[in-house]
N, C-alpha and C positions, 0 to 999 in steps of 0.2 A: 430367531436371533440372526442378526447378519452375521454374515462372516469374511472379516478382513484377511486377502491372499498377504502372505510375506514378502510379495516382490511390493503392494503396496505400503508395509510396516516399513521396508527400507528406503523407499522413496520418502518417506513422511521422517524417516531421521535424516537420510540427507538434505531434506530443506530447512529443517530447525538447526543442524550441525552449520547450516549457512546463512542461516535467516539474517545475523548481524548482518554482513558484508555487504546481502541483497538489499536490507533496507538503507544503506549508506551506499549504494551505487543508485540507486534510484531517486535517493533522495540528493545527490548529487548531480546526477543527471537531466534533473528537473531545471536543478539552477542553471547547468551549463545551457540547456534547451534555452530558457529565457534570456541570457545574455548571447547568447551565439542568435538567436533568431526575433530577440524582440517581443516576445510574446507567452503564453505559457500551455503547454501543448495537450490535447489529449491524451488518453492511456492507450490508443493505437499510433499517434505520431511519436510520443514518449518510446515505446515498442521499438518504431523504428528507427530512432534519431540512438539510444540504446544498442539496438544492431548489430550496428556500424563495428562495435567493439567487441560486443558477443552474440556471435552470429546465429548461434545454436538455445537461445532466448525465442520464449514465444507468448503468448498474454500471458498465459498463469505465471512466468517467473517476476512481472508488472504487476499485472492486477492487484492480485489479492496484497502488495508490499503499497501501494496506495492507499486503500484499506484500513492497513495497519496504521501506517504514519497520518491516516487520518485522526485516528482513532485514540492514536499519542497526541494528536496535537500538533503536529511534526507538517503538516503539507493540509491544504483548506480545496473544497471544490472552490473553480473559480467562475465564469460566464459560462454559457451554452451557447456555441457555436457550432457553423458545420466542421467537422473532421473532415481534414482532408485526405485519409487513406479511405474513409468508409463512405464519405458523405452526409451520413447520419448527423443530425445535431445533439450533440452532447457536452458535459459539463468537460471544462479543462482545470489542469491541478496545478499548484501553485506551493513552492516552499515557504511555511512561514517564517519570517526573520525578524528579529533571531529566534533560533530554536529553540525552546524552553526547555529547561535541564527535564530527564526522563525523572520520576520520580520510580524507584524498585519499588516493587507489589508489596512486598511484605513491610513498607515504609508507607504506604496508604492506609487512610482510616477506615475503620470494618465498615461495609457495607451494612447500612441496617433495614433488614427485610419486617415487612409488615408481615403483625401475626392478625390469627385471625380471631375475630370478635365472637363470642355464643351468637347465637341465631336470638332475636327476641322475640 
């Protein structure tokens, strides 16, 4: 059985105790990216354009808030192109607009999992 230390139990409440604020800086951030620069930036330009503001920000307080907002519905991959902090060609992200109202979990319809058939 693994075993999770306490200084990671606290680290894991302080990003949930913040996780709103991160995904509405990000998700804001994006915007300003596109209108300040024309274009819609990867998740290491995002990083750095991001920065600027909070200097002490590094991929993971990005990344995985991409992720999420993808996964709401909230921001789409968009082309693959080269990054230009990495080089690398990768996809750039994009706010959708307008944002579709979050739906709460407990206001979504039950997930309905396949059962299983006898064997014939």
């Amino acid at each position: 059985m693994k075993h999770t230390t306490d200084t990671s139990l606290a680290a894991l409440a302080d990003i949930r105790r913040d996780q709103g604020r991160r995904d509405t800086f990000v998700l804001a951030g994006l915007k300003r990216y596109r209108r300040d620069r024309g274009a819609d930036p990867t998740g290491y330009e995002l990083l750095r354009f991001l920065q600027v503001e909070r200097p002490h920000y590094d991929l993971n307080s990005i990344r995985p808030r991409l992720t999420e907002l993808e996964d709401a519905g909230r921001v789409v991959k968009g082309d693959k192109r080269r990054c230009s902090v990495t080089q690398k060609t990768v996809y750039t992200w994009a706010a959708v607009s307008p944002s579709p109202v979050p739906v709460p979990f407990a206001e979504r319809p039950p997930v309905e999992t396949p059962r299983q058939m006898g064997l014939l």
